[in-house]
C-alpha positions in Angstrom: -29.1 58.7 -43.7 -27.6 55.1 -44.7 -29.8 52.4 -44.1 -26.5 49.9 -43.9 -25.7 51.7 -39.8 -25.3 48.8 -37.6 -27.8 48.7 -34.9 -26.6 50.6 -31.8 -23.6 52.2 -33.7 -24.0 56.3 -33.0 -25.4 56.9 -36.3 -27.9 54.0 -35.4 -28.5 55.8 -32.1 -28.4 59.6 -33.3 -31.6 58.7 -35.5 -33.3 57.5 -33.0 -32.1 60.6 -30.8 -33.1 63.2 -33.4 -35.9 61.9 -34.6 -37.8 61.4 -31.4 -37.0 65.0 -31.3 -39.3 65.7 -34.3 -42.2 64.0 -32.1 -41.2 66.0 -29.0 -40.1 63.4 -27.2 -37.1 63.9 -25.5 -34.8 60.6 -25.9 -31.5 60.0 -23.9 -28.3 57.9 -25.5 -28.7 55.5 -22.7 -32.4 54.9 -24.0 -31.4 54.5 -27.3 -28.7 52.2 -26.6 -31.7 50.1 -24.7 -33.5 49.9 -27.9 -30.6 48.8 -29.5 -30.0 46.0 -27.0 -33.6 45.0 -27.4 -33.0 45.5 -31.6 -30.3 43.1 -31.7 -31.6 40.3 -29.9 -34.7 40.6 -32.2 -32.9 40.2 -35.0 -30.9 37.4 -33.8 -34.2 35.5 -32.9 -35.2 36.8 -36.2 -33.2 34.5 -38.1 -35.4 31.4 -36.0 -38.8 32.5 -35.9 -41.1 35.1 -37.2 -40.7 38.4 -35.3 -40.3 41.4 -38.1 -40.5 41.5 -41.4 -38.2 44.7 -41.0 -34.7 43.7 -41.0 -33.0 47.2 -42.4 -31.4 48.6 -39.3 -32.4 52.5 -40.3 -36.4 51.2 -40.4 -36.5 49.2 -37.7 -35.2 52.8 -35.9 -37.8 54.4 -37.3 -40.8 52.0 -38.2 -40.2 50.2 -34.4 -38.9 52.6 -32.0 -39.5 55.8 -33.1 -43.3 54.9 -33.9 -44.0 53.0 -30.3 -42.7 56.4 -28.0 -44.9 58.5 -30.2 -47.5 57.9 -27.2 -44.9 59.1 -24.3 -46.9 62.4 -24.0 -50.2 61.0 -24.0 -49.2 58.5 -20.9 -48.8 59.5 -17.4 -45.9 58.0 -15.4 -46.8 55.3 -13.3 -49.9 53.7 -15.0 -50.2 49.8 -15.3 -50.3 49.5 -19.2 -51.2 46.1 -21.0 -50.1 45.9 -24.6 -51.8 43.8 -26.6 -50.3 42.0 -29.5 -47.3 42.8 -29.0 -45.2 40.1 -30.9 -41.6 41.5 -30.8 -42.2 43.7 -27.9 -43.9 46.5 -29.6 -44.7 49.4 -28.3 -45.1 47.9 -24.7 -41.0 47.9 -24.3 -40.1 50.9 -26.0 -42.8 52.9 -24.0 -41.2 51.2 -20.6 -38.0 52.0 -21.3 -38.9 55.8 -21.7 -40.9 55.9 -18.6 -39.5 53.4 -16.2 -42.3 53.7 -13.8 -44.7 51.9 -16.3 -46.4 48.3 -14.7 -46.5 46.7 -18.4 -47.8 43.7 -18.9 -47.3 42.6 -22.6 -50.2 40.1 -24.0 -49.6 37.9 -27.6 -51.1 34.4 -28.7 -48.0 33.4 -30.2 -45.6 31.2 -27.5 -42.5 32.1 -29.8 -42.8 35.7 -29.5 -43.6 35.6 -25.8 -40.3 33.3 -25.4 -38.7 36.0 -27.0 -40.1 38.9 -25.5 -39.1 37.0 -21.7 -35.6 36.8 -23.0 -35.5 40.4 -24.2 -36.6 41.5 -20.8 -34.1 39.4 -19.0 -31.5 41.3 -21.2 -32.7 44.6 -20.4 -32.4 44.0 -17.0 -35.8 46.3 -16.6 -38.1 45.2 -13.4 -42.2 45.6 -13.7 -42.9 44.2 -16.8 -44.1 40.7 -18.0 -44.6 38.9 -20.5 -47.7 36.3 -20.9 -48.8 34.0 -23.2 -52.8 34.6 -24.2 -55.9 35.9 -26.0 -57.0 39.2 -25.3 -60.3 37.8 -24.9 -59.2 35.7 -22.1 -56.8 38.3 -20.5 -59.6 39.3 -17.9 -58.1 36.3 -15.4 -55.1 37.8 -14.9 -55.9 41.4 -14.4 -53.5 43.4 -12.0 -54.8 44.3 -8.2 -57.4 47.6 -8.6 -59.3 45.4 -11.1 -58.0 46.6 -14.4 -55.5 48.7 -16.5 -54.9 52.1 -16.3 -53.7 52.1 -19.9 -54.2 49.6 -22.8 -52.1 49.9 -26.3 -52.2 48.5 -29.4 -50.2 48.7 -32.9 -51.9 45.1 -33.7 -54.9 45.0 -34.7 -56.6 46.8 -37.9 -60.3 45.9 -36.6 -61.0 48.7 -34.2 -64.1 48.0 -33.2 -63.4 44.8 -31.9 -60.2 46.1 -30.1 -62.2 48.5 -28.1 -65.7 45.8 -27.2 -62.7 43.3 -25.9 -60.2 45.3 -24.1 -63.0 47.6 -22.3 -63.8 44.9 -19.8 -59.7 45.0 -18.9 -60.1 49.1 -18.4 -60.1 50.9 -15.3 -62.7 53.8 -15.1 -60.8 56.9 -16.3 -58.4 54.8 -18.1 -57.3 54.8 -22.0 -56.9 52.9 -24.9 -54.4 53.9 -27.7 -54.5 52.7 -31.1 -51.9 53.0 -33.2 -52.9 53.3 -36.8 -51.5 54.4 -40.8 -53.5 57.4 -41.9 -54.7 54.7 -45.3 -55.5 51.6 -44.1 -58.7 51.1 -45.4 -60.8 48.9 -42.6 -60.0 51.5 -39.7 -61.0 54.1 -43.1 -64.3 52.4 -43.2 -65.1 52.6 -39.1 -64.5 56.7 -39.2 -65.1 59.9 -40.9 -61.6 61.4 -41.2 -61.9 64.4 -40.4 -60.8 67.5 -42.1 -58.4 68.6 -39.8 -57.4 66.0 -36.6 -58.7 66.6 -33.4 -62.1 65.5 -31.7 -64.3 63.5 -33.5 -67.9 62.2 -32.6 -67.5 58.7 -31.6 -71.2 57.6 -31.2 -70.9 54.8 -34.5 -67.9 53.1 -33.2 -68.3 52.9 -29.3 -72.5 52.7 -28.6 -72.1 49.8 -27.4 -69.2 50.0 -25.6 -70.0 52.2 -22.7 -67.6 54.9 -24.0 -68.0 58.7 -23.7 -69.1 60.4 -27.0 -65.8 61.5 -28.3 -62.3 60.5 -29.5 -59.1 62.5 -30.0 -57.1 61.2 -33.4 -53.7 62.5 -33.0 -51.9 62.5 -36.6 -48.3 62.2 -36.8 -45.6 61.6 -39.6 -42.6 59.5 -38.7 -39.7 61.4 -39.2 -37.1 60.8 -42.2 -39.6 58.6 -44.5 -43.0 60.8 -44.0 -45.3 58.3 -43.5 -48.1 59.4 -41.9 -49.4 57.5 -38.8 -52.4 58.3 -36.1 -52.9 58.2 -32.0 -56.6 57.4 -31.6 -56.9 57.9 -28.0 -60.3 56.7 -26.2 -61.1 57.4 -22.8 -63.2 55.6 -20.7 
C-alpha cells in the first residue's frame, strides 16, 4: 500500500474498509469517510498543538482507526462508555461512530486536546457524546444518571494497575473496562504472566484489591498490514 494516499481518498478509505475486515469488523464507506473527516481536522490542529505524533496518512489508518474499532465486538450497543485519555479522540470517537447508539463521554487533562476533540464532534455532526476537561481521579462528579458507566476504555495509560483501582469507582456492576495494550511493553509485561496461549488468565495479583472477579480475558490481535501485535484486556466487574 502507499503511505503518500491522502486521507479520505478511496485508497485512504479501502484500508480502512479491508483491514477492519481482517479484525471482523464489518466497516461501511460512509464510516470510513467519518474517520476521515475526523483524520483531517486532526491533522490540521496538528500543525498547532500536540495531538499525534503519526502524521503518515496510511498509519494513522491503521495505528488510529483500525486499532480503536478492534473492541466493536466486545461492546454491546447502547452502553454509556467513558474513554479516558483520550487526547485526539482515541478510541472513544472511532468506537461511536461504528455504534451510533454509544453514550460516550470522552475524559483528558489536557484543555487543548479537549478543544479539539469539541470541535471534531461539532464537525461530525454525531449527538450523545462529550467531551470534558479532567482527571480520571476526579471524574466521579460528573458521572451519568444510573450512577456509573456501563463501559470504560483506555489506549492511555501503560500502568494498569492504577487504571483499574481509579476507574472501578466510575463502573457500574456488570460493567467493563478495556485496555488497550502492545504485546511488549514491558510495565503491563511486569503486572502479568503472558500466557502461553491468550485466553483467561487468573487475575488475583493485579485486581485483590479492587473488588474484581478472579479472572481476565486478554484478547491478542495484530493490526493488519504492518503486524504489530496488540491486546484487548477485558475486566469485568
Amino acid at each position: 500500500m502507499p503511505s503518500q494516499m491522502p486521507i479520505g481518498s478511496p485508497e485512504w478509505r479501502s484500508v480502512i474498509v479491508n483491514g477492519a475486515g481482517e479484525l471482523g469488523v464489518a466497516v461501511t464507506d460512509g464510516q470510513a469517510a467519518h474517520f476521515a473527516m475526523h483524520a483531517r481536522e486532526m491533522m490540521r490542529w496538528n500543525r498547532k498543538i500536540n495531538l499525534t505524533a503519526i502524521s503518515d496518512p496510511y498509519e494513522i489508518a491503521v495505528k488510529h482507526y483500525l486499532d480503536s474499532i478492534a473492541a466493536v465486538p466486545f461492546i454491546k450497543p447502547g452502553s454509556t462508555l467513558l474513554d479516558v485519555g483520550s487526547g485526539a479522540g482515541f478510541p472513544g470517537i472511532p468506537l461511536k461512530i461504528m455504534i451510533p447508539s454509544l453514550c460516550v463521554t470522552l475524559l483528558d487533562a489536557r484543555r487543548k486536546r479537549v478543544n479539539f476533540m469539541k470541535q471534531a464532534i461539532r464537525l461530525l455532526d454525531i449527538g450523545s457524546i462529550r467531551a470534558c476537561h479532567d482527571r480520571l481521579e476526579r471524574a466521579a462528579e460528573s458521572l451519568p444518571s444510573g450512577g456509573g458507566y456501563d463501559l470504560i476504555v483506555s489506549r492511555a495509560f501503560s500502568d494498569l494497575k492504577w487504571f483499574v483501582a481509579q476507574a472501578l469507582p466510575l463502573l457500574k456492576k456488570g460493567g467493563k473496562l478495556i485496555a488497550y495494550k502492545g504485546r511488549q511493553e514491558g510495565r503491563f509485561g511486569a503486572e502479568l504472566s503472558w500466557p502461553a496461549k491468550t485466553g483467561r488468565q487468573d487475575l488475583k495479583p493485579l485486581t485483590r484489591h479492587a473488588g474484581f472477579g478472579r479472572s481476565m480475558e486478554i484478547r491478542q490481535f495484530t493490526l493488519p498490514y504492518l503486524n504489530i501485535e496488540r491486546i484487548l484486556v477485558l475486566l469485568n466487574r
